[in-house]
Structures are given as structure tokens and as C-alpha cells.
C-alpha positions as CSV (number, residue, x, y, z in Angstrom):
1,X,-50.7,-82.8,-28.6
2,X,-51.2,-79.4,-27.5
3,X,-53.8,-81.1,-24.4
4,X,-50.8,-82.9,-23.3
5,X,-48.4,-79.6,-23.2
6,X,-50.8,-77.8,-21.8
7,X,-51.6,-80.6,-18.8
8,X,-47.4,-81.5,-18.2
9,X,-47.0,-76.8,-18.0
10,X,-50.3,-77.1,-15.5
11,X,-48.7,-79.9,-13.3
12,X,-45.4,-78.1,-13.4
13,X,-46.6,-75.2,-12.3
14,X,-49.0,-75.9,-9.8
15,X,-47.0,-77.7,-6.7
16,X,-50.8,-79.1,-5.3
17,X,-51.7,-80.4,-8.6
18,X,-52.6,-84.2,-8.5
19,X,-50.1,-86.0,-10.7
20,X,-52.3,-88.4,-11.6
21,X,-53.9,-85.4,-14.0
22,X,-51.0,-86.5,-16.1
23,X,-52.8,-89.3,-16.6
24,X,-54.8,-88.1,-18.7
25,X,-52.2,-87.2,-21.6
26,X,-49.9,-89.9,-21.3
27,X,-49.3,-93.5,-20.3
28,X,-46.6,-96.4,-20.2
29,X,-42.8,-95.1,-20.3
30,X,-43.9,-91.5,-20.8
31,X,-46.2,-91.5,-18.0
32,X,-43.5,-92.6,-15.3
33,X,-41.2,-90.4,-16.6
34,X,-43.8,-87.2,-16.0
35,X,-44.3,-87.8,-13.0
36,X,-40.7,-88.8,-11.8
37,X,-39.3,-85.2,-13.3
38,X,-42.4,-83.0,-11.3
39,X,-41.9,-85.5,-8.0
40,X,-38.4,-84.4,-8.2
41,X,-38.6,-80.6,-9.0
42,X,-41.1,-80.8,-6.2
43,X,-38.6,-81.9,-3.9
44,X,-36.3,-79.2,-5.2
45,X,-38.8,-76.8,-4.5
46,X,-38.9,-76.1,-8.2
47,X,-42.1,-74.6,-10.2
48,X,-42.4,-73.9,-14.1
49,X,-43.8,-70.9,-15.6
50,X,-44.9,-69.7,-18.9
51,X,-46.7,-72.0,-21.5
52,X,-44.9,-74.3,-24.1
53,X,-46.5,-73.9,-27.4
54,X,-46.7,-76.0,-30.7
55,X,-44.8,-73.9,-33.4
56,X,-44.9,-77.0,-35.9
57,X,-46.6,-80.3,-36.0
58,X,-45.9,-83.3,-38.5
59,X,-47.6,-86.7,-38.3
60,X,-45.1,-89.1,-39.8
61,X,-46.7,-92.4,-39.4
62,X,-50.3,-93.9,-38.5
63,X,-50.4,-97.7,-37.6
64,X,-53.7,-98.7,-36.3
65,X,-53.1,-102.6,-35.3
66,X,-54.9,-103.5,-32.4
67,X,-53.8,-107.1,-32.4
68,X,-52.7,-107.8,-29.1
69,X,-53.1,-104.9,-26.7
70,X,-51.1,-106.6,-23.9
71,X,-48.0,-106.8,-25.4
72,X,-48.1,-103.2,-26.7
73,X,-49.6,-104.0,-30.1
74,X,-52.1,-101.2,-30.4
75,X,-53.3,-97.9,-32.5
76,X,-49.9,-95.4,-32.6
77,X,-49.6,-92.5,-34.0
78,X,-45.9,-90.9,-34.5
79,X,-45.4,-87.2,-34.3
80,X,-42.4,-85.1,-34.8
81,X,-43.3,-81.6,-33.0
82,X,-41.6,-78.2,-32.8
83,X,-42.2,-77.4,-29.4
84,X,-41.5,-73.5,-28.3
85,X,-40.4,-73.1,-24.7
86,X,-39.1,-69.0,-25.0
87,X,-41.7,-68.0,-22.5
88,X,-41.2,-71.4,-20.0
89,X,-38.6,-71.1,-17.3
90,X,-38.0,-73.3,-14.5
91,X,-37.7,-71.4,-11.7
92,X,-36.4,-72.4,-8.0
93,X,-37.9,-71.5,-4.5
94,X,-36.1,-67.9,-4.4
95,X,-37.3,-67.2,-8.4
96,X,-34.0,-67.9,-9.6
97,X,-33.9,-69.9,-12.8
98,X,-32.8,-73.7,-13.3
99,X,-32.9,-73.0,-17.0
100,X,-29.7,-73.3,-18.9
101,X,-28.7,-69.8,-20.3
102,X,-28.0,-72.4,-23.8
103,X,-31.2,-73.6,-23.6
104,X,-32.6,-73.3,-27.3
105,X,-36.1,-71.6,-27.4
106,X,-37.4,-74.5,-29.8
107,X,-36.7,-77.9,-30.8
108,X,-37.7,-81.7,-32.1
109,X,-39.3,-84.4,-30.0
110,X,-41.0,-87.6,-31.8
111,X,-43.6,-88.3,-29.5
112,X,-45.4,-92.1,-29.6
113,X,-49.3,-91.3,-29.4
114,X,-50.4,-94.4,-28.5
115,X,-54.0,-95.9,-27.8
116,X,-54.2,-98.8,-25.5
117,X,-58.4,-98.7,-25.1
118,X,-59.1,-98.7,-28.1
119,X,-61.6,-101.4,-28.0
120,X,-63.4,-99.7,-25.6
121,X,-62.3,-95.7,-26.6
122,X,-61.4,-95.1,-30.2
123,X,-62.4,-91.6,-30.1
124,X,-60.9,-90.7,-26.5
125,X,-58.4,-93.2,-25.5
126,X,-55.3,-91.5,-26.9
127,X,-52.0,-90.8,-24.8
128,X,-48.5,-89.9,-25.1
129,X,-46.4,-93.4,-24.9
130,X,-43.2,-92.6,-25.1
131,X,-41.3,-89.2,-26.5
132,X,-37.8,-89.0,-27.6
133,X,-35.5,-85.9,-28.7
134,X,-34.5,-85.7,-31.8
135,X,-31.3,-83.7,-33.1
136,X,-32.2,-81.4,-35.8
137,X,-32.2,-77.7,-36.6
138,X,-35.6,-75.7,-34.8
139,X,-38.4,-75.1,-37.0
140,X,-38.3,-71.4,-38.0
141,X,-42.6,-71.7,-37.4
């Protein structure tokens, strides 16, 4: 988890950084999503700053069925994380912030850790799948 905030911050930040770094962290539905939000904040001439942290992890469920890789039947991991985002901005060409003045400093997203190589990577082949918000009061961390 905290490899793939750290990599989406880095690409954020960095207008020359290859987005294919994100690869690295996440995969499927999350991937294409990553990369469509920098591509367009890139054409905005938009950066991030700052670094989102992990103020509370849970693991809520572990399913490791590999049956049938090809139709998305493979090792996932479920995680509810209280992501921290008080010292991330997003800021445009002139340094102005895009960030909502409402924007909450924390909050819940479920994020789908999925494995699609695991036959080949058990250890290694982890990535974020898919990540959804969830509507709940911030952790207190």
C-alpha cells in the first residue's frame, strides 16, 4: 500500500515521469484510471505536491483463488485505508491550488490488491485492481 501512494505522489509530481512507473503498483481498472487522471492534469499543466500518508490500514478480506486468471479469478486482497492527504495539494502552472478549500484532510478508500502472476510471482506480483471511496467518518490515526 504505502509503495503504491508513494509511486501515484511521484508520478503526480514529476511532469517527465514515465507513466508506465504506475505500472508497477496497479493494474486492470485502477491502472487506466492512474494514468488517465496524471495525462489529464498534465494537459492542465497541473503538478501535485506533498506526500499522502497511511494514517490507518485494515485488511478486511484475503481470497487466494487462482482458478482461472483470465477471467479475473485470482489472489485479492481487500483493504480499507485511511489515507492522509493534509500536506498534498494540487497545484496549477501559476502555483495556485486546484484543491477544494472542503477538501477533508483524510478519508476511506477499499482498495482491490489483486495478483494476476501469481503462478509465476507470488511474492512480487501484487497490484492495486481497482479502489473505490467509501463514505465514512476519517480515522482519528
Amino acid at each position: 500500500m504505502r509503495d503504491y501512494y508513494a509511486v501515484t505522489d511521484k508520478v503526480g509530481q514529476d511532469p517527465d515521469a514515465r507513466l508506465s512507473r504506475l505500472d508497477g503498483v496497479a493494474t486492470s481498472v485502477e491502472l487506466s484510471t492512474r494514468q488517465q487522471i496524471v495525462e489529464q492534469w498534465r494537459a492542465d499543466g497541473w503538478r501535485k505536491t506533498g506526500r499522502t500518508t497511511i494514517a490507518d490500514l485494515i485488511v478486511q478480506s484475503v481470497t487466494m483463488d487462482n482458478s482461472d486468471p483470465d477471467v479475473g479469478r485470482v489472489p485479492t486482497v481487500q483493504v480499507d485505508v485511511c489515507y492522509d492527504v493534509s500536506e498534498v495539494d494540487l497545484v496549477d502552472q501559476a502555483g495556485n491550488s486546484r484543491v477544494s478549500p472542503d477538501r477533508a484532510d483524510r478519508g476511506w478508500e477499499r482498495l482491490y490488491v489483486a495478483n494476476y502472476d501469481y503462478k509465476t510471482d507470488p511474492d512480487n506480483g501484487w497490484r492495486v485492481a481497482s479502489l473505490e471511496t467509501l463514505e465514512k467518518a476519517p480515522c482519528t490515526g
